[in-house]
VOROSE-594107 format. One record per residue (C-alpha): chain; residue in one letter; z, x, y negated. Coordinates in steps of 0.001 Angstrom, whole numbers, plus 500000, padded with zeros to 6 digits. Layout:
BEGIN
kette:A rest:A zz:Z xx:X yy:Y
...
END
This chain:
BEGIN
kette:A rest:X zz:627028 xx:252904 yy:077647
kette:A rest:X zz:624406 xx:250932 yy:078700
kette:A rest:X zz:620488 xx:251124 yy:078305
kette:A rest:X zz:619472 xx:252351 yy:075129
kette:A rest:X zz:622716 xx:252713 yy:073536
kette:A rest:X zz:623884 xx:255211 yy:076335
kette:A rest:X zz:622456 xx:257969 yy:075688
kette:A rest:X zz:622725 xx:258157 yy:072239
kette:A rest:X zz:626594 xx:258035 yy:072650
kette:A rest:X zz:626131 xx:260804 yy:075292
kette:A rest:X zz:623893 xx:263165 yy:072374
kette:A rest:X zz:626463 xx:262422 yy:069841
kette:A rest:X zz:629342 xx:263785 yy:072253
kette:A rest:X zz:627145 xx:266849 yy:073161
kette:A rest:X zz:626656 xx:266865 yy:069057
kette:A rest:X zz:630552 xx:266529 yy:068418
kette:A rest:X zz:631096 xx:269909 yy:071041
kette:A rest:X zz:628297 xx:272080 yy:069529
kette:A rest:X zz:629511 xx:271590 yy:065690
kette:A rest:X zz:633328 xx:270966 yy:066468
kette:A rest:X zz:635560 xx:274169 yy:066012
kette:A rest:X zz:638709 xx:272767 yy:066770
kette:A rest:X zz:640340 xx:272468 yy:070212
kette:A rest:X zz:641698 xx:268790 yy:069107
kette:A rest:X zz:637719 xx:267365 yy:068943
kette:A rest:X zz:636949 xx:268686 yy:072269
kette:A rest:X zz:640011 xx:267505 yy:073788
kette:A rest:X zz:639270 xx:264382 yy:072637
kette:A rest:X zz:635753 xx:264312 yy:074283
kette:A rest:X zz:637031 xx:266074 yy:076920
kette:A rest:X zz:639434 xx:262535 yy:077552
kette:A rest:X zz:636278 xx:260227 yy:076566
kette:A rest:X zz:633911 xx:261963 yy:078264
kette:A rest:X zz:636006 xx:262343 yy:081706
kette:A rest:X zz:636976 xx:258439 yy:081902
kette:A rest:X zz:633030 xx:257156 yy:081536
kette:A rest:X zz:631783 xx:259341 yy:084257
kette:A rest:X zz:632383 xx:257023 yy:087147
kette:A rest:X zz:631308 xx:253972 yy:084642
kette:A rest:X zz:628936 xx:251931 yy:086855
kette:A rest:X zz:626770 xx:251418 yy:083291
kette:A rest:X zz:625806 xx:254674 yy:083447
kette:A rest:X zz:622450 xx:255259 yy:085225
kette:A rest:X zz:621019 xx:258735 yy:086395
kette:A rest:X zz:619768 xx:260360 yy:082831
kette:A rest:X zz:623065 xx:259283 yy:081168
kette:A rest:X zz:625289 xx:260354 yy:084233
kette:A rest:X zz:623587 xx:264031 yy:084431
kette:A rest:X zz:624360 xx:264676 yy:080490
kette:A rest:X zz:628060 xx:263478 yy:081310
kette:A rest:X zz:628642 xx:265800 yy:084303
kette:A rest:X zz:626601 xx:269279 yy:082101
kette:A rest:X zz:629117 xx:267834 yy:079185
kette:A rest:X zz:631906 xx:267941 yy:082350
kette:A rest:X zz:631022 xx:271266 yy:083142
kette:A rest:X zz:630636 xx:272745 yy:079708
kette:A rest:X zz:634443 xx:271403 yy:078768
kette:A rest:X zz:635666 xx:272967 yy:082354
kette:A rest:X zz:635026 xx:276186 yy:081289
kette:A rest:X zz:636534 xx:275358 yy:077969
kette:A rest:X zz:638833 xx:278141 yy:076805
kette:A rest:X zz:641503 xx:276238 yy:075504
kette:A rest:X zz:644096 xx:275011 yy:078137
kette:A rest:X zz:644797 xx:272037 yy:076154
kette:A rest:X zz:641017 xx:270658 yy:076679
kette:A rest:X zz:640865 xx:271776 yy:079940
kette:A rest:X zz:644356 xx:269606 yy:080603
kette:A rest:X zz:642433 xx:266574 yy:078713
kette:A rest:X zz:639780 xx:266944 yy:081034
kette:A rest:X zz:641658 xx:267349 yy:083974
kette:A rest:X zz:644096 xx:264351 yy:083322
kette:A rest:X zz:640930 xx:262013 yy:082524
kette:A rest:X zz:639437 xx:262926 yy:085807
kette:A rest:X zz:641947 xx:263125 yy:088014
kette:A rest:X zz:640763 xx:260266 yy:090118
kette:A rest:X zz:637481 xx:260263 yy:089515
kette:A rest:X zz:635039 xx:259549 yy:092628
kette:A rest:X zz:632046 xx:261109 yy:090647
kette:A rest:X zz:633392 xx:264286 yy:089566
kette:A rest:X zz:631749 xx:267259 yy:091163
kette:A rest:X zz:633271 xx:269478 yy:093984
kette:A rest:X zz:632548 xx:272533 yy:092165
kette:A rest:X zz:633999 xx:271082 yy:088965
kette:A rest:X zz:637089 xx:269643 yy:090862
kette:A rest:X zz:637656 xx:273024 yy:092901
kette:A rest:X zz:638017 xx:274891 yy:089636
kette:A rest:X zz:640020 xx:272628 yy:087998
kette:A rest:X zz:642536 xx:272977 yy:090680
kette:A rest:X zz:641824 xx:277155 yy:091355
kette:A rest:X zz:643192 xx:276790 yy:087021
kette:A rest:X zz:646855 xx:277413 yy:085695
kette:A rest:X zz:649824 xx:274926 yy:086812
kette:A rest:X zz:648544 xx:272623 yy:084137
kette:A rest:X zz:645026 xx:272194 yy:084523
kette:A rest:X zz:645565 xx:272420 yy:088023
kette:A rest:X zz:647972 xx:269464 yy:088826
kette:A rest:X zz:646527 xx:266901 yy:088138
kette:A rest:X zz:643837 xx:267166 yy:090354
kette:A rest:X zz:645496 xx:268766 yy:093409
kette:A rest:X zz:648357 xx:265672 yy:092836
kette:A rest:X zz:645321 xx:263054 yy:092974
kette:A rest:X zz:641715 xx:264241 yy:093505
kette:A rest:X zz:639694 xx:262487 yy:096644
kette:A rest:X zz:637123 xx:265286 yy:095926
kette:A rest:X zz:638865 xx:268151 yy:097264
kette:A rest:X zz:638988 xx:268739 yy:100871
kette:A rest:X zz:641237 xx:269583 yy:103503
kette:A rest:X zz:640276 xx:273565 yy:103405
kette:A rest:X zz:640385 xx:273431 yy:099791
kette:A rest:X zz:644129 xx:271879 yy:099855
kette:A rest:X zz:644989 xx:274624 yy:102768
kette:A rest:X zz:643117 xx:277381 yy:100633
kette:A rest:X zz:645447 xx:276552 yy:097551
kette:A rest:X zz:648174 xx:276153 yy:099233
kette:A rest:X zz:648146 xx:279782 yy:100969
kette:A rest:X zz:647554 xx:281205 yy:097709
kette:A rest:X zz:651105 xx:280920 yy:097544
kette:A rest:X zz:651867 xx:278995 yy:094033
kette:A rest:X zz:655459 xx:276408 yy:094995
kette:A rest:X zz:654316 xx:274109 yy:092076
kette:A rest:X zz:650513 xx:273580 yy:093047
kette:A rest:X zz:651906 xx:273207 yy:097092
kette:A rest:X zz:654896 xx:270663 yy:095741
kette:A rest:X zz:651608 xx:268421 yy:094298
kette:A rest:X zz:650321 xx:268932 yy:097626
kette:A rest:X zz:652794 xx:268209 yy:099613
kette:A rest:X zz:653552 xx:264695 yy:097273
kette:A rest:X zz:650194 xx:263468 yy:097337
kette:A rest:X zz:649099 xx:259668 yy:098536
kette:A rest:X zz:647800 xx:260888 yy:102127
kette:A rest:X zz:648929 xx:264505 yy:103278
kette:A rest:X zz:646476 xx:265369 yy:106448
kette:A rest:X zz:647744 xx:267353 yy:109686
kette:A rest:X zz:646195 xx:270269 yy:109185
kette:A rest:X zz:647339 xx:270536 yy:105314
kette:A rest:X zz:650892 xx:269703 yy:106155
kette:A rest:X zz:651040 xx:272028 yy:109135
kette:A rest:X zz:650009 xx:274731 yy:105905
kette:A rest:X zz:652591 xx:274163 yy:103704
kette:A rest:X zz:655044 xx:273900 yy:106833
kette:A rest:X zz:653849 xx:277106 yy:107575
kette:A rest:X zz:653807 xx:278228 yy:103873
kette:A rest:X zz:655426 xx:276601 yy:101847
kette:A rest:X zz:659680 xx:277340 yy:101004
kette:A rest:X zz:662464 xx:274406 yy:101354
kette:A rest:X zz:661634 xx:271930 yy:098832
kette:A rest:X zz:657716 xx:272246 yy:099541
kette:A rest:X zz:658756 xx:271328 yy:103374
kette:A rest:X zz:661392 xx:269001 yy:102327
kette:A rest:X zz:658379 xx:267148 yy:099872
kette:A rest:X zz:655964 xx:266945 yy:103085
kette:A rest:X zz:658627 xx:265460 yy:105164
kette:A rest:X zz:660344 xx:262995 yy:103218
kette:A rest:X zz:656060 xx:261951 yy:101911
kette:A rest:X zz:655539 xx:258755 yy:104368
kette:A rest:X zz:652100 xx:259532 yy:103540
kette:A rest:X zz:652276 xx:262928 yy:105147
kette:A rest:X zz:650461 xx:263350 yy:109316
kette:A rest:X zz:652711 xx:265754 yy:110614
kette:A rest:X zz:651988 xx:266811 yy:114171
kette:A rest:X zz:654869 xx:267945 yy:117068
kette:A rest:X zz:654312 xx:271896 yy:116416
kette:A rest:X zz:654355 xx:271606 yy:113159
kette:A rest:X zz:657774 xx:269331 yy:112905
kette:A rest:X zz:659061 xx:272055 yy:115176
kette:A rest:X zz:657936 xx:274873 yy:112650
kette:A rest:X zz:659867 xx:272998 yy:110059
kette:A rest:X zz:663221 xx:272981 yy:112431
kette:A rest:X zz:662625 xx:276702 yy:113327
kette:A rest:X zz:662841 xx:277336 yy:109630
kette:A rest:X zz:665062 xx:275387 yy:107819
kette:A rest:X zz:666792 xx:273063 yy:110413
kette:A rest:X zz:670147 xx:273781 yy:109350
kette:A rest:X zz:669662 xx:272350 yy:105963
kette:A rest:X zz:670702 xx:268483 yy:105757
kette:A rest:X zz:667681 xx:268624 yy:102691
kette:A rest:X zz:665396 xx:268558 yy:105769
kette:A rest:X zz:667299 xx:266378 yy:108560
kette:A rest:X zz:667606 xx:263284 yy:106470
kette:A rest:X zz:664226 xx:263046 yy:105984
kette:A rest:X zz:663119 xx:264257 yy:108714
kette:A rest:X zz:665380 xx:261557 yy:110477
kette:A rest:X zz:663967 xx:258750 yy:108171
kette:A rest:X zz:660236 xx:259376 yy:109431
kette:A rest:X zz:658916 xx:256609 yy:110713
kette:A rest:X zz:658156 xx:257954 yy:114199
kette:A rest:X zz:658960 xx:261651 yy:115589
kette:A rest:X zz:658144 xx:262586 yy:119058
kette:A rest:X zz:661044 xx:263043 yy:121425
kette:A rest:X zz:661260 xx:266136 yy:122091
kette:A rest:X zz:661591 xx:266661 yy:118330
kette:A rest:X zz:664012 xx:264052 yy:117603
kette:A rest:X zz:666289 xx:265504 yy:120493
kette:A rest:X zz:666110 xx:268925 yy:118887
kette:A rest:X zz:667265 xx:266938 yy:115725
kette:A rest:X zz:670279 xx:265461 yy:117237
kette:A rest:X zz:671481 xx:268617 yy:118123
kette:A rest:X zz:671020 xx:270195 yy:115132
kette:A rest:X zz:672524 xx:267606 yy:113197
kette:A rest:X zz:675548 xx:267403 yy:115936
kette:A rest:X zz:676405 xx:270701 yy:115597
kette:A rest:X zz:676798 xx:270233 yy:112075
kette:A rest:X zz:679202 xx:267222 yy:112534
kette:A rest:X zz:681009 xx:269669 yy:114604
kette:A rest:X zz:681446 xx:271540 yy:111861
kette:A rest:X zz:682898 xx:268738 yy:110019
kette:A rest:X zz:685207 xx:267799 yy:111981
kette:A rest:X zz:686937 xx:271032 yy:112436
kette:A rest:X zz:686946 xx:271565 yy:108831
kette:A rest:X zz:687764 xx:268047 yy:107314
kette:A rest:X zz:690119 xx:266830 yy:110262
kette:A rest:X zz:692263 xx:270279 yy:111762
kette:A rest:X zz:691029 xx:269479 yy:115354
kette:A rest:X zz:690640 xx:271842 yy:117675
kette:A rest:X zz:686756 xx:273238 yy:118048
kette:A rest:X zz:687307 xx:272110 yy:121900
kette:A rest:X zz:688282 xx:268710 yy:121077
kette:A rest:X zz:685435 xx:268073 yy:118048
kette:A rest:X zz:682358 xx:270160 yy:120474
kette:A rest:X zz:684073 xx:267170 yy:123232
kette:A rest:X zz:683260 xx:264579 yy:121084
kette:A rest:X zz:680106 xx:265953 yy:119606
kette:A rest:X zz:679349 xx:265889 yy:122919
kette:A rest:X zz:679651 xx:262022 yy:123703
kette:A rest:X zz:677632 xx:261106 yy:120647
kette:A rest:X zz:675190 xx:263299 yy:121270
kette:A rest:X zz:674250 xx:262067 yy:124591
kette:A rest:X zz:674435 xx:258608 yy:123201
kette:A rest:X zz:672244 xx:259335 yy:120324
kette:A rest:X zz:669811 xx:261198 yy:122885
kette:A rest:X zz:669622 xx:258317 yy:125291
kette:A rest:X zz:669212 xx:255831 yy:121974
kette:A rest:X zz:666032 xx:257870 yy:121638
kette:A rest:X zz:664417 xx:256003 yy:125005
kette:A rest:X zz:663385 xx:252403 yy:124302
kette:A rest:X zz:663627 xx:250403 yy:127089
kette:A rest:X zz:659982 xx:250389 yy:127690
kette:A rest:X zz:660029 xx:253845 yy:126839
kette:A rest:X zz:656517 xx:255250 yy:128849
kette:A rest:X zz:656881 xx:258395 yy:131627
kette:A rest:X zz:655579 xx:261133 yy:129496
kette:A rest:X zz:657625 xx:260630 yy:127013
kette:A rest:X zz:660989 xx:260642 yy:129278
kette:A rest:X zz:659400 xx:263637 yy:130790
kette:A rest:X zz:658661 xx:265554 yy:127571
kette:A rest:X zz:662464 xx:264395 yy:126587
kette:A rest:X zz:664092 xx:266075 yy:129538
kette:A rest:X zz:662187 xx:269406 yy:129394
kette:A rest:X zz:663470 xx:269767 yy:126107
kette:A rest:X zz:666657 xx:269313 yy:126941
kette:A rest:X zz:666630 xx:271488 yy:129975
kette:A rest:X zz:665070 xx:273875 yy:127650
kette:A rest:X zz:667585 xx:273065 yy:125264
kette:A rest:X zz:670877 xx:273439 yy:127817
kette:A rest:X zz:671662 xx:270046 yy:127138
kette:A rest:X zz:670500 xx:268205 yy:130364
kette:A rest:X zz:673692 xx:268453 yy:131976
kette:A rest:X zz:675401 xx:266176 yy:135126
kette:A rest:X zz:677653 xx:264136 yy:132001
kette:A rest:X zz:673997 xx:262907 yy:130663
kette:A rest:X zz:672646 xx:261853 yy:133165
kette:A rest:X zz:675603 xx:259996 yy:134508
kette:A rest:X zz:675288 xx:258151 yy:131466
kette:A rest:X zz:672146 xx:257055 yy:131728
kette:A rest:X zz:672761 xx:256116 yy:135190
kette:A rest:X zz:675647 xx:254035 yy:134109
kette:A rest:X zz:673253 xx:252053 yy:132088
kette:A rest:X zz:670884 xx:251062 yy:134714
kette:A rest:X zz:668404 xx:254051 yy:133214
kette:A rest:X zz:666937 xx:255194 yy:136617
kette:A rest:X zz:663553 xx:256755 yy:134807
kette:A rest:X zz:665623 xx:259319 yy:132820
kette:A rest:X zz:668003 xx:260087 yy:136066
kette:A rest:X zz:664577 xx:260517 yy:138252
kette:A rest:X zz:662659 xx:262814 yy:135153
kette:A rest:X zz:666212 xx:264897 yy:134683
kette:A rest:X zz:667227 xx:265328 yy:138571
kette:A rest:X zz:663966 xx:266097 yy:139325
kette:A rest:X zz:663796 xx:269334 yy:136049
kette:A rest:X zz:667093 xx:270211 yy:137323
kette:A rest:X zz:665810 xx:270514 yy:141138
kette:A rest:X zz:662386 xx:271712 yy:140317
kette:A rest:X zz:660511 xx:269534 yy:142262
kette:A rest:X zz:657933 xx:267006 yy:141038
kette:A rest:X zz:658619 xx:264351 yy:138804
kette:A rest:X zz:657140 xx:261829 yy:141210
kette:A rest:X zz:658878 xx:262728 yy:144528
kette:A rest:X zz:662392 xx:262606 yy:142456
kette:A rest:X zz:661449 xx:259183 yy:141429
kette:A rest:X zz:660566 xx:258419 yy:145148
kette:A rest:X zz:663854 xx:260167 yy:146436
kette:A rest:X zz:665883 xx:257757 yy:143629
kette:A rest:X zz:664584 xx:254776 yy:145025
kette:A rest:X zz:665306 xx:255483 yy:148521
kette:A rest:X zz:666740 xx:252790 yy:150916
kette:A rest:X zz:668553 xx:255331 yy:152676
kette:A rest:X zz:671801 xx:257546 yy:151659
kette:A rest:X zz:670292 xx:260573 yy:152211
kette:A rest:X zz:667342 xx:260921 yy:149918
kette:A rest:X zz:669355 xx:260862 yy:146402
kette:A rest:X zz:672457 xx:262676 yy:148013
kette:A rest:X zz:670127 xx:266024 yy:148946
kette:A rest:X zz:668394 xx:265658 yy:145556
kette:A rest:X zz:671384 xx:265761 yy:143432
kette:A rest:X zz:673092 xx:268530 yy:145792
kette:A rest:X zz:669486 xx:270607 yy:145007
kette:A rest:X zz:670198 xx:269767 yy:141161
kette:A rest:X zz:673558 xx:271347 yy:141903
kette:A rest:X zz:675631 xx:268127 yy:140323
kette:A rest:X zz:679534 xx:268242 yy:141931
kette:A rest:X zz:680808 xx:265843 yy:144604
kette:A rest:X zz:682295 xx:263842 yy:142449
kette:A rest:X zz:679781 xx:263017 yy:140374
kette:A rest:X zz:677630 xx:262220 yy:143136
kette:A rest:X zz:679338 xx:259663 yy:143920
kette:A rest:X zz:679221 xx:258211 yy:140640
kette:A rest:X zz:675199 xx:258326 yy:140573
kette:A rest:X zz:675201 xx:256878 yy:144113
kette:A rest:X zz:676882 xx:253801 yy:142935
kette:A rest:X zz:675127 xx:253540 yy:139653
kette:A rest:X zz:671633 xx:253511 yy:141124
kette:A rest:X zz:672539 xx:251032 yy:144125
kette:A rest:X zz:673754 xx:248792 yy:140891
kette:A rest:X zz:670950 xx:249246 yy:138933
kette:A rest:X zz:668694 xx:248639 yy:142523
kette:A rest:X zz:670269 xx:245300 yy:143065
kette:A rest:X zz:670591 xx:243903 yy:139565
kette:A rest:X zz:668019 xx:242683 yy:137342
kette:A rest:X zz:668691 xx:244104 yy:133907
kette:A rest:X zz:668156 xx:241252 yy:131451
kette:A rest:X zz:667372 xx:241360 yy:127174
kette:A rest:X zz:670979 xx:240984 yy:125816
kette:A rest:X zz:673347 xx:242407 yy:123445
kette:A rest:X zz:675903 xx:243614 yy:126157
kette:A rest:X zz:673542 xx:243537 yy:129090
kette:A rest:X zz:674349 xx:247157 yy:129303
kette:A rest:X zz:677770 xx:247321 yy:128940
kette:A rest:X zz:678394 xx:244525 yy:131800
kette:A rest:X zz:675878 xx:246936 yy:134063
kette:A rest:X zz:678453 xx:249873 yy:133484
kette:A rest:X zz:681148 xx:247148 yy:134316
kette:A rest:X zz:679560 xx:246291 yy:137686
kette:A rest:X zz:679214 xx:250239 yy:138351
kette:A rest:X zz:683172 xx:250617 yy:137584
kette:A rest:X zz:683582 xx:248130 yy:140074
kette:A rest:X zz:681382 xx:249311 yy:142683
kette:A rest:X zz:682497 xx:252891 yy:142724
kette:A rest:X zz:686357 xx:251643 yy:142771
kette:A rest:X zz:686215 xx:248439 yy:145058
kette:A rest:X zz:684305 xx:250960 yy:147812
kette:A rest:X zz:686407 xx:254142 yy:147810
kette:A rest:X zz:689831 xx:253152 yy:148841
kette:A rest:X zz:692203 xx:255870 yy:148187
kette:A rest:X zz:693731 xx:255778 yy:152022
kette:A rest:X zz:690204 xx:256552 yy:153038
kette:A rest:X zz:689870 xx:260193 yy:154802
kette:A rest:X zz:688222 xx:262681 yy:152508
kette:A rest:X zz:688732 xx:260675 yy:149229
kette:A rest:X zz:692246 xx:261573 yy:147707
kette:A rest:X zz:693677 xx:259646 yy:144771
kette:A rest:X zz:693334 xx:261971 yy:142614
kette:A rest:X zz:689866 xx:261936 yy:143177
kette:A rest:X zz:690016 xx:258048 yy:142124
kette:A rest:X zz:692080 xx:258895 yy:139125
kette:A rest:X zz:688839 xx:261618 yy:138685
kette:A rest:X zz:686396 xx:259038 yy:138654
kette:A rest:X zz:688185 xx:256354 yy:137154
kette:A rest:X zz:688319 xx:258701 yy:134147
kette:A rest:X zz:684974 xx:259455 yy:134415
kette:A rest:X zz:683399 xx:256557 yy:134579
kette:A rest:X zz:685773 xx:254996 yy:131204
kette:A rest:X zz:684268 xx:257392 yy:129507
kette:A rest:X zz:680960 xx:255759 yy:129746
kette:A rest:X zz:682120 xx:251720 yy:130052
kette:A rest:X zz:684608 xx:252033 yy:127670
kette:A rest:X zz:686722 xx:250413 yy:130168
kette:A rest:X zz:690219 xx:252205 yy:130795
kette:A rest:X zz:692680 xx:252527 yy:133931
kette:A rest:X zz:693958 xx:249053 yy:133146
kette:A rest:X zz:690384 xx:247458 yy:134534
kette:A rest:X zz:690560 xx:249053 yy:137666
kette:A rest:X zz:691930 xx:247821 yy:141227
kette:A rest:X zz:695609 xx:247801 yy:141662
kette:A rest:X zz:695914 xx:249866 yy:144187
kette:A rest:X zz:694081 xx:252552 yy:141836
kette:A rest:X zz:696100 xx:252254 yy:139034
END
């Protein structure tokens, strides 16, 4: 359409609606009419006629033409707001179309359709191309188990801490949502703790059913891997804030107890020890850090007595940081498992079990302890501690 013969193409179509009585012809125009107006042929004159013909078939009473229209313009860049808004405000199937695809329609018109409540128009929502923060925190908000399981699982979707947490508070025992919730590209710590737990307790579940163990034994075991999911969380270049936000949610949680952070001792992970001992303490995050790092023997011995950690697991963390002080951690494979190696050592090779105060049985405590975390059994240790 082009020129001259534009227009008369345009006048025929408007000729075509006005002496047409079947639903069929205007569908048709309806389809032709919807796929030219974003032609770049079209100049101003020409384009005006399309978008009154636009109009006129919007308001069509015939679903089927609407549909036409609505399927023909879906991703049109020209279409009017006010012609796209009540395409979408239509029935299911006028309406999908354009709330699946439309650029036109904006944020509060996506939140405004999806609190009017309707699971199919919020499902095309929640599966479109980009999915913005404040629309997915609506249909988190709104929107029943497979409209939050859509948003998730859409890679396309921006969806912010709270609203991550709103979809946990509602349906986080449903493996529908974990999975995908789990395959996100990036979650913020504090949520993918939360996650682990959820998803450990159903494992517990599991295993009690599937395997007759007892619920001590399987919550024992749940236990391990859930500390060594948690920790698995923490790259090592993992910044302060987000230790910090990981160890509030834990304490929040009940989960930041002495057998984590004995772990993450174990593995040379000072920053989570400081951020947890210093929660557990109540005392600020910095002078904890400070107090870790201390030359002397006092400074980390009064602030795990204030975080109310046992004896014996004192000395445990003593030995792990004085490790983790004097070696230089370095990029391989087993580099952590040789650390907890060199802790073993340390905590056996200095507390002989002649020495006053330390009893064998508190070696055969700590020798238990620490396999626990090294993988490394009795066998490993000193002789005279076997």
């Amino acid at each position: 359409m082009t020129g001259d013969d534009a227009a008369p193409t345009l006048a025929q179509l408007m000729g075509k609606l006005s002496r047409s009585a079947t639903a069929e012809a205007r569908g048709e125009v309806a389809d032709a009419i919807g796929r030219s107006i974003d032609s770049p042929d079209l100049g101003p004159v020409e384009r005006d006629i399309a978008l009154d013909i636009v109009r006129k078939l919007a308001g069509d009473l015939e679903q089927q033409v609407r549909r036409n229209l609505a399927e023909a313009v879906r991703q049109s860049v020209g279409l009017p707001h006010d012609v796209a808004l009540k395409l979408a405000k239509d029935v299911a199937e006028v309406s999908l179309p354009i709330i699946s695809d439309s650029v036109v329609l904006t944020d509060g018109d996506l939140v405004s359709i999806v609190e009017e409540g309707d699971t199919d128009k919020q499902l095309a929502i929640a599966n479109r191309d980009e999915v913005s923060e404040v629309v997915a925190g609506a249909l988190v908000e709104r929107g029943n188990e497979d409209v939050v399981v859509a948003v998730v699982s859409n890679p396309g979707a921006e969806i912010n801490e709270p609203s991550l947490g709103k979809a946990l508070d509602r349906f986080g025992d449903s493996p529908r949502l974990q999975a995908p919730m789990v395959g996100r590209a990036t979650l913020p710590v504090a949520v993918a703790e939360r996650l682990v737990s959820l998803v450990s307790d159903k494992l517990k579940d599991e295993l009690v059913r599937r395997h007759e163990i007892s619920p001590d034994m399987a919550t024992d075991l749940v236990l391990e891997g859930r500390e060594r999911a948690t920790l698995a969380l923490l790259s090592d270049d993992a910044g302060g804030q987000k230790v910090e936000d990981l160890v509030r949610e834990m304490a929040r949680n009940g989960r930041l107890t002495d057998s984590i952070l004995l772990r993450a001792a174990c593995t040379g992970d000072l920053a989570f020890v400081a951020a947890g001992l210093a929660v557990r303490a109540k005392i600020a995050f910095r002078n904890a850090d400070l107090l870790v790092h201390d030359d002397g023997a006092n400074g980390l011995k009064s602030l795990a007595m204030k975080a109310g950690m046992s004896e014996h697991d004192r000395i445990i963390l003593r030995a792990a940081v004085d490790v983790a002080r004097s070696t230089e951690m370095v990029d391989a494979p087993d580099a952590r498992e040789r650390f907890a190696e060199t802790v073993l050592e340390r905590v056996l090779t200095t507390f002989d079990a002649d020495e006053e105060g330390f009893s064998e049985e508190d070696a055969e405590y700590l020798i238990k302890k620490l396999s626990k975390y090294t993988g490394k059994h009795r066998d490993n240790a000193p002789a005279h501690l076997r």
